[in-house]
MISELUM-108851 format. One record per residue: x, y, z of N, C-alpha, C in turn; residue in one letter. Coordinates in pm, whole numbers, m for minus. Layout:
<atoms>
    n_px    n_py    n_pz   ca_px   ca_py   ca_pz    c_px    c_py    c_pz  aa
       X       Y       Z       X       Y       Z       X       Y       Z   a
...
</atoms>
This chain:
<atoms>
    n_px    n_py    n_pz   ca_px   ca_py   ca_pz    c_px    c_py    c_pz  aa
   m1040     304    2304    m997     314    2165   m1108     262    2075   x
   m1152     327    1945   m1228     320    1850   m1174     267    1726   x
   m1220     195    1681   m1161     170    1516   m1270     154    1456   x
   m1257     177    1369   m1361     198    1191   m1335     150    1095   x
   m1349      54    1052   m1344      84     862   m1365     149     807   x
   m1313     280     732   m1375     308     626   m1411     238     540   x
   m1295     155     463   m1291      81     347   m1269    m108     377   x
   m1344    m198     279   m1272    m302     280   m1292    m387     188   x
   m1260    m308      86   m1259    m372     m57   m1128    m394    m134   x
   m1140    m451    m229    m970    m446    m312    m943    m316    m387   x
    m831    m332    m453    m797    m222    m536    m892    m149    m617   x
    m979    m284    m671   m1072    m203    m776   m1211    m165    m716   x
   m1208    m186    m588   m1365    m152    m520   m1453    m266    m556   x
   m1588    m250    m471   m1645    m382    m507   m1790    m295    m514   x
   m1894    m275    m592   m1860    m333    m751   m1742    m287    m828   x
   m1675    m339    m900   m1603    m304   m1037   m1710    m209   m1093   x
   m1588    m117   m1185   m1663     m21   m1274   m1725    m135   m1399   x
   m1817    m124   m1443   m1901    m165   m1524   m1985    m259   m1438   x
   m2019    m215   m1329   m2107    m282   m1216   m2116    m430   m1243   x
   m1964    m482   m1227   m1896    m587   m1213   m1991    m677   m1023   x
   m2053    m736    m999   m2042    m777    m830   m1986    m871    m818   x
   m2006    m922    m934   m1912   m1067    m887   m2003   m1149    m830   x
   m1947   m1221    m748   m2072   m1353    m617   m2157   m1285    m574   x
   m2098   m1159    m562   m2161   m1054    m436   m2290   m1020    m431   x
   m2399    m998    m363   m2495    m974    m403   m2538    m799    m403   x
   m2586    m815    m497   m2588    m601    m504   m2699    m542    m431   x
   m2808    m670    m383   m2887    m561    m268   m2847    m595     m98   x
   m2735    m639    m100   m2674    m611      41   m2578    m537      61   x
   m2602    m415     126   m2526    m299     136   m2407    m303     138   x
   m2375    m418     234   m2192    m461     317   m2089    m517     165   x
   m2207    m519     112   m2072    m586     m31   m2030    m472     m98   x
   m2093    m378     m86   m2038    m245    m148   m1935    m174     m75   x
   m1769    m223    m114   m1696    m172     m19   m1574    m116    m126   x
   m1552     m10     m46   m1447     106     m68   m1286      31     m35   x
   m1194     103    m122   m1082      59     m90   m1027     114      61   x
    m976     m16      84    m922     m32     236    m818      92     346   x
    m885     121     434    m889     217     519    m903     206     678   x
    m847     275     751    m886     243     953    m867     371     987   x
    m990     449    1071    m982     529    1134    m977     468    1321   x
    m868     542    1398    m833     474    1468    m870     607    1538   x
    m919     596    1708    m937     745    1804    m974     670    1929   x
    m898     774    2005    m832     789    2103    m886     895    2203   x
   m1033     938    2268   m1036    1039    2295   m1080    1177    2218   x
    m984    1233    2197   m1022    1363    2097    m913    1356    1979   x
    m787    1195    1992    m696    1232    1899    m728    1129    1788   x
    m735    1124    1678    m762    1045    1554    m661    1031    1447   x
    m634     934    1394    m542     873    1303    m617     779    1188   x
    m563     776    1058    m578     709    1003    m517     607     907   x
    m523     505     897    m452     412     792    m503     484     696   x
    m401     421     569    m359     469     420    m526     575     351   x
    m475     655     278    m563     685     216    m549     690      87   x
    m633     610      71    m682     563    m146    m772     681    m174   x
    m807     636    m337    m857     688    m404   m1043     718    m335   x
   m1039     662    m262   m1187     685    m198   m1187     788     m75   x
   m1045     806     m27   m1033     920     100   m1148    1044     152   x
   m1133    1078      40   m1229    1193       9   m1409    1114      88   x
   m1461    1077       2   m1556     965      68   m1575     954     187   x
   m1464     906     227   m1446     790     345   m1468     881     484   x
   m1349    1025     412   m1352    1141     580   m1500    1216     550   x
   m1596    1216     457   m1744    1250     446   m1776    1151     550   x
   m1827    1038     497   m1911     922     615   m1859     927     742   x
   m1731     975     772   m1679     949     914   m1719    1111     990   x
   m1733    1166     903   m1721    1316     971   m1626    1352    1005   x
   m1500    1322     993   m1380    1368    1021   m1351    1560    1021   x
   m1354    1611    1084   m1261    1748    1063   m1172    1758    1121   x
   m1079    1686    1157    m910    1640    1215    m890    1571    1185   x
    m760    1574    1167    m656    1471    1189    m535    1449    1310   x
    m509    1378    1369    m353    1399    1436    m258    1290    1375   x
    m297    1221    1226    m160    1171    1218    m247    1029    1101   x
    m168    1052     975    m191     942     905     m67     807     862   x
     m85     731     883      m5     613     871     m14     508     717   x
      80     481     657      56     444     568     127     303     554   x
      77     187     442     108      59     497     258      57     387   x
     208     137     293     310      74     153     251     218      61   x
     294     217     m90     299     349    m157     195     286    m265   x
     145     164    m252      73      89    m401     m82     208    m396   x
    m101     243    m522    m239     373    m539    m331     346    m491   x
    m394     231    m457    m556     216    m353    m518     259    m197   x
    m389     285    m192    m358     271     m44    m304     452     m44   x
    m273     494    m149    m206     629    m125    m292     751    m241   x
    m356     707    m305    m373     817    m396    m470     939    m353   x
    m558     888    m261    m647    1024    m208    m550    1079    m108   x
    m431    1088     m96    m358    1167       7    m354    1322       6   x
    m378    1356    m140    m397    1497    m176    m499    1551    m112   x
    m630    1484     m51    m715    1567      30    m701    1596     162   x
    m624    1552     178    m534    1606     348    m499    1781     355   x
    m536    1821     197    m511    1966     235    m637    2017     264   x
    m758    1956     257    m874    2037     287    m886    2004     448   x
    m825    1900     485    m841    1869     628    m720    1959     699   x
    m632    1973     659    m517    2112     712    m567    2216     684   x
    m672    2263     570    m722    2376     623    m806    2389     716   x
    m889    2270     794    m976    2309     891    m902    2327    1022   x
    m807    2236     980    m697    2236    1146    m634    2384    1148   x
    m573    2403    1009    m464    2534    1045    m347    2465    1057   x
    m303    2344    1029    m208    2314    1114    m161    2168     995   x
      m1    2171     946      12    2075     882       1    1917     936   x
     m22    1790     840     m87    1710     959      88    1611     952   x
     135    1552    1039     189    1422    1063     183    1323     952   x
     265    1278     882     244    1115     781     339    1018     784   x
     276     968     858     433     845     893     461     730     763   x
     565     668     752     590     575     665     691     513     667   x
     722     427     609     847     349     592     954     431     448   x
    1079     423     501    1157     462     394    1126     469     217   x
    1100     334     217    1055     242     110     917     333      50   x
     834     340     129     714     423      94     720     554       6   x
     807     639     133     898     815      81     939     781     m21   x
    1038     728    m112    1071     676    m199     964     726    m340   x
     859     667    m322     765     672    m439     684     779    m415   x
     674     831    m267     535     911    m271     573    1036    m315   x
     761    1069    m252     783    1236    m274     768    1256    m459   x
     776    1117    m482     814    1117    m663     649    1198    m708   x
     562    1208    m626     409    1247    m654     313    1354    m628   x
     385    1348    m498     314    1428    m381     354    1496    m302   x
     504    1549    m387     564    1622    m352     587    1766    m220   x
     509    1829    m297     395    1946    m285     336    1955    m182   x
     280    1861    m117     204    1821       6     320    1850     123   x
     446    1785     143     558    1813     246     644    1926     190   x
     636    2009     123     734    2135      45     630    2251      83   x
     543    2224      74     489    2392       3     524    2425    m128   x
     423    2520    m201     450    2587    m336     419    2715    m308   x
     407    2813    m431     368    2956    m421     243    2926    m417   x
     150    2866    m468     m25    2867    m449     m23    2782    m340   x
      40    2689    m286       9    2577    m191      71    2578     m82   x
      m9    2559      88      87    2572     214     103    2412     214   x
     204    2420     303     273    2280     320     128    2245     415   x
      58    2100     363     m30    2033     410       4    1895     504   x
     133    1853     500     191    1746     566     302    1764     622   x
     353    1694     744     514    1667     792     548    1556     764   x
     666    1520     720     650    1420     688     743    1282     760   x
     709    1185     846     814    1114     971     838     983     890   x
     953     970     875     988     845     849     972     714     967   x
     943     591     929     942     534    1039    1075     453    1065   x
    1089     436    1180    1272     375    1218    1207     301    1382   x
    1109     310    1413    1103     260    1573     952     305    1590   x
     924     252    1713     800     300    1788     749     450    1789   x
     657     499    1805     627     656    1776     452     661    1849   x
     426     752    1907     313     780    1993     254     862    1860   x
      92     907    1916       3     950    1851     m96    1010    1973   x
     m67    1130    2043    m176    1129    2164    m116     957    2275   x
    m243     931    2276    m211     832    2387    m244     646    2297   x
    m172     700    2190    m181     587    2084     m40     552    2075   x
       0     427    2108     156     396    2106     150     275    2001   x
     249     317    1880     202     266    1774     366     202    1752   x
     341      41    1669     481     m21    1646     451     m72    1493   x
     493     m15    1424     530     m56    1262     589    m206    1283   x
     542    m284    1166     598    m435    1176     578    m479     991   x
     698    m525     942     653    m545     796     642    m703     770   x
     584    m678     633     504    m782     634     540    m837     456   x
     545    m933     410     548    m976     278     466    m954     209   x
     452    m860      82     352    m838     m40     382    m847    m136   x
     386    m982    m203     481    m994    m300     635    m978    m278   x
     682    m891    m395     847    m858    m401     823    m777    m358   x
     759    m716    m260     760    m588    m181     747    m573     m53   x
     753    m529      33     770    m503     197     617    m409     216   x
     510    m439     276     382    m375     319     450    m354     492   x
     372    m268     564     390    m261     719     277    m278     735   x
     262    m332     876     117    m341     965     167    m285    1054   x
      52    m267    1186       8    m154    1270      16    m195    1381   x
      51    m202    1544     m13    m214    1650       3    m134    1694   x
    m132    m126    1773    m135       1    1832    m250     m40    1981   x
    m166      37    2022    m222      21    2211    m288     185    2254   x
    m362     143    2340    m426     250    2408    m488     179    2546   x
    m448     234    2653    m561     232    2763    m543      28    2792   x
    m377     m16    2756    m459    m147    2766    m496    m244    2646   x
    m598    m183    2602    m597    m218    2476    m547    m260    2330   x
    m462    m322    2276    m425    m351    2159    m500    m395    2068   x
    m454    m370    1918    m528    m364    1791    m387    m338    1691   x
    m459    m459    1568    m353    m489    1515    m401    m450    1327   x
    m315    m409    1262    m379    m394    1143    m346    m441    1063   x
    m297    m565     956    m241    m623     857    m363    m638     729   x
    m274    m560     653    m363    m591     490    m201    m584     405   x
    m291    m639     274    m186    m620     176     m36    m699     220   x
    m105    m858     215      20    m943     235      17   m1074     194   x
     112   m1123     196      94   m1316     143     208   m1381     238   x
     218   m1369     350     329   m1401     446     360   m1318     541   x
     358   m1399     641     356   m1313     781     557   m1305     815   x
     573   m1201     872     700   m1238     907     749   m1270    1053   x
     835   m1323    1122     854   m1342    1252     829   m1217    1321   x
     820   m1073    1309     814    m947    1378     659    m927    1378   x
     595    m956    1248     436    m923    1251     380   m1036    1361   x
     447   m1181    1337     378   m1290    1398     372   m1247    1599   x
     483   m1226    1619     490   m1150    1710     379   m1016    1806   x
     410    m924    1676     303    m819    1696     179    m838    1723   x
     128    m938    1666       1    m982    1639     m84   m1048    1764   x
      28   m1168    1812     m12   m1252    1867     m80   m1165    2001   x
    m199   m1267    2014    m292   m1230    2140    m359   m1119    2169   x
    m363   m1054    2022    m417    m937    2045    m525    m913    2065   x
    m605    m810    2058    m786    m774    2135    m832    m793    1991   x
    m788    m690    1891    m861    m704    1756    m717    m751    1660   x
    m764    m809    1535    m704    m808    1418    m792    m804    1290   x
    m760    m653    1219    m793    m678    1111    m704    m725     996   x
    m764    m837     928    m637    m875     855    m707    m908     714   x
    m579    m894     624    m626    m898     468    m712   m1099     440   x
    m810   m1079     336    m827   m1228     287    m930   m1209     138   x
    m831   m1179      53    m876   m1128     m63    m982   m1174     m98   x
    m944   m1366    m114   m1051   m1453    m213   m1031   m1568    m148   x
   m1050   m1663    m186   m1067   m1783    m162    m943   m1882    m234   x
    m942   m1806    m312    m811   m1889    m438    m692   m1835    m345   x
    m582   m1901    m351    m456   m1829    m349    m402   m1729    m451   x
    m304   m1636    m379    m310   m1494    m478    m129   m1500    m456   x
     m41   m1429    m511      85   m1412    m581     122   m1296    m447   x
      24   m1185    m412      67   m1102    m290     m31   m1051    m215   x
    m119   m1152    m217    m245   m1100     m80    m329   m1225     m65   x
    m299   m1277     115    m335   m1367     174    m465   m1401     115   x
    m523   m1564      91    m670   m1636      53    m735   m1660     208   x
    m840   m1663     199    m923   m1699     292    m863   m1815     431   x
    m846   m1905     337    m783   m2048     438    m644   m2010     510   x
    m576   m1954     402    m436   m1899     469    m500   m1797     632   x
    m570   m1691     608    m574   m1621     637    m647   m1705     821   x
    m737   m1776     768    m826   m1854     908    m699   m1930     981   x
    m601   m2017     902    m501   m2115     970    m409   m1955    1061   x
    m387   m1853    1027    m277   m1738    1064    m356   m1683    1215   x
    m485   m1685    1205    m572   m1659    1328    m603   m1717    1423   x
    m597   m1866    1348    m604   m1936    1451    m499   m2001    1560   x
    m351   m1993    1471    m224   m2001    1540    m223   m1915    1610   x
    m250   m1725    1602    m180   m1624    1655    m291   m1574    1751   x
    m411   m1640    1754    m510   m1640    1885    m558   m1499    1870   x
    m550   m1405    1788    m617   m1250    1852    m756   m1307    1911   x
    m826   m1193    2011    m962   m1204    2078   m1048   m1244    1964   x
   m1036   m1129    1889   m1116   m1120    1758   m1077   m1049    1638   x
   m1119   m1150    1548   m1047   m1070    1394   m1131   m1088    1269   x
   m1124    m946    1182   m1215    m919    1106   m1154    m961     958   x
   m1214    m916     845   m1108    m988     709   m1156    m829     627   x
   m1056    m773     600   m1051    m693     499    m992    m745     331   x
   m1016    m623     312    m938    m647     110    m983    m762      25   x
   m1137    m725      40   m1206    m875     m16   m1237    m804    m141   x
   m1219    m916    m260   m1295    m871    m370   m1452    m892    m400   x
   m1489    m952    m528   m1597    m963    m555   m1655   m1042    m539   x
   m1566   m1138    m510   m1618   m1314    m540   m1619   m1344    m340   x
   m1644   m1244    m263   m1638   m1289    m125   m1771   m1196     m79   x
   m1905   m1297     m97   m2065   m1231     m47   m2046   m1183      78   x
   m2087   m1142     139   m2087   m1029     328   m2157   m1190     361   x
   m2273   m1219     299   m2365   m1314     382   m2322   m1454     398   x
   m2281   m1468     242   m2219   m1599     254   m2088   m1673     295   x
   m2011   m1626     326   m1874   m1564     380   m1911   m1596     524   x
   m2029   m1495     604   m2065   m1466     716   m2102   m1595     819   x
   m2143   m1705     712   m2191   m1801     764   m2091   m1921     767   x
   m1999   m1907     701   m1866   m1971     719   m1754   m2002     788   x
   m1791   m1839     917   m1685   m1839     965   m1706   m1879    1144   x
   m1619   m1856    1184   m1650   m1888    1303   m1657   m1819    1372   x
   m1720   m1791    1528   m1787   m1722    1625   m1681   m1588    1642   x
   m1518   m1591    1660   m1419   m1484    1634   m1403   m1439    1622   x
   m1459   m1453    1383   m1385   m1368    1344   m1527   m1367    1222   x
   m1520   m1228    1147   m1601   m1201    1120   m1573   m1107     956   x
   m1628   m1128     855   m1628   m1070     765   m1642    m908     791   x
   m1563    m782     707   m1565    m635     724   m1662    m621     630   x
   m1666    m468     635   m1768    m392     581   m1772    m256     597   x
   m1779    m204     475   m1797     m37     504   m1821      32     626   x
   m1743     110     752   m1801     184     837   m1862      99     967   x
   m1796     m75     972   m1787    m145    1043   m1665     m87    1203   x
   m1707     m74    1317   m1675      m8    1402   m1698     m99    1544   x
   m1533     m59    1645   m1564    m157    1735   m1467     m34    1827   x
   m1565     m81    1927   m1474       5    2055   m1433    m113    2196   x
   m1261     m80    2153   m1181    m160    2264   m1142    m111    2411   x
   m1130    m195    2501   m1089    m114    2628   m1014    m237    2681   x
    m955    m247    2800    m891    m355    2870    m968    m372    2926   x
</atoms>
C-alpha cells in the first residue's frame, strides 16, 4: 500500500492569497502546501481522500487517470469543492466513480453537486453515490470510517488495511473520540491534523496533537492541515525521530 499527500495545508492554502507566508519561509518548497488530500493505492486500485478546491492540481502532480473510489471526511469546501472534476476522470474511465460519505456529509453535498449522482440532459452521471453505515472494501483496501470531533460538527477518519498493513487518516478535528482512539491505536502510519501551535476552537494544536501520538503509539505519524505560522524546517527540528512534519506529494509505501 502507497499513500501520498497531495495536500497539507489549511483551508486557505499556504501562501495566503496576497502572498501571505506567514513564519513560513517562501524559498522552501514544502511550505507551499495545497489544501489537504490522500491518495491511497493498492496495486492497480486507487482511492482518494476529500477533494478541495485544489483537486484539479493535485490529480495533475499525481498523474492520476483513475479512480476506484473517493472518500470524504466531512462536506466543509477545502475538503469538497473540487469534486466537480471527477467528471473529467469518469470520462477517462467510462465508468461512474464510487463516493463514500457519512449521512451528515450527503446532506450538504446533494444541496450542490447534485448533478454529479443524477445525471442531466448535457451531463452523464459522474458519481455513485454510498453512504457510509459500516466497513466497505475498495479492491483489496478494507476501509473503517471512525468520527471524530470538529467543532459542533462530526469529521470521519480513515483506516484502512491492505496486505497487513494499516494506515490511519485523521484531519479536521479538536478531540479524538473512543472509536477513532481505538482505530488509531498501533497503527503503521498516522496522518493526523496539527494546525498551529496555539489552540484552535475545531482543529487539533501541535502539543495536543504530539501528547495523542504519543498515547496511541502509531509506528509513524505525519502532521497535516498546517497553516502559515508552521515552517517545514523549523517544525522539522522539533519533532521527534516518529513523527514528522507533511508536505506536498510527501509519499510512503507500507507493507507488513
Amino acid at each position: 500500500m502507497k499513500v501520498t499527500m497531495l495536500g497539507s495545508g489549511t483551508s486557505s492554502g499556504v501562501p495566503r492569497i496576497g502572498n501571505q507566508w506567514g513564519a513560513c519561509d517562501p524559498t522552501e518548497p514544502k511550505n507551499r502546501r495545497r489544501r489537504v488530500s490522500v491518495l491511497v493505492e493498492a496495486g492497480v486500485h486507487k482511492l482518494i481522500i476529500d477533494t478541495g478546491p485544489d483537486f484539479r492540481e493535485q490529480c495533475l502532480s499525481a498523474g492520476l487517470l483513475r479512480l476506484d473510489a473517493v472518500l470524504l471526511t466531512h462536506s466543509h469546501a477545502d475538503h469538497t469543492h473540487g469534486i466537480d472534476d471527477i467528471r473529467q476522470v469518469m470520462h477517462l474511465m467510462g465508468t461512474p466513480i464510487p463516493v463514500h460519505a457519512a449521512k451528515g456529509t450527503w446532506d450538504h453535498l446533494y444541496a450542490r453537486f447534485d448533478y454529479l449522482f443524477e445525471g442531466r440532459s448535457l451531463y452523464s452521471q459522474s458519481a455513485v453515490a454510498h453512504t457510509i453505515d459500516g466497513p466497505f472494501e475498495v479492491g483489496p483496501l478494507s476501509i473503517l470510517a471512525f468520527p471524530q470531533v470538529h467543532g459542533p460538527i462530526t469529521s470521519w477518519g480513515f483506516r484502512i488495511e491492505a496486505d497487513g498493513a494499516v494506515f490511519c487518516y485523521s484531519t479536521d478535528l479538536n478531540d479524538l473520540t473512543p472509536e477513532a482512539e481505538e482505530a488509531v491505536s498501533g497503527c503503521d502510519l498516522w496522518i493526523v491534523d496539527a494546525l498551529r501551535r496555539r489552540p484552535h476552537p475545531t482543529h487539533s494544536h501541535l502539543q495536543q496533537t504530539l501528547e495523542w501520538i504519543e498515547r496511541l503509539r502509531p509506528e509513524h505519524a505525519v502532521l497535516t492541515h498546517m497553516d502559515n505560522s508552521m515552517d517545514y524546517a523549523v517544525l522539522s527540528a522539533q519533532l521527534p525521530p516518529h513523527v514528522e512534519a507533511g508536505f506536498d506529494m510527501w509519499s510512503r509505501e507500507l507493507s507488513s
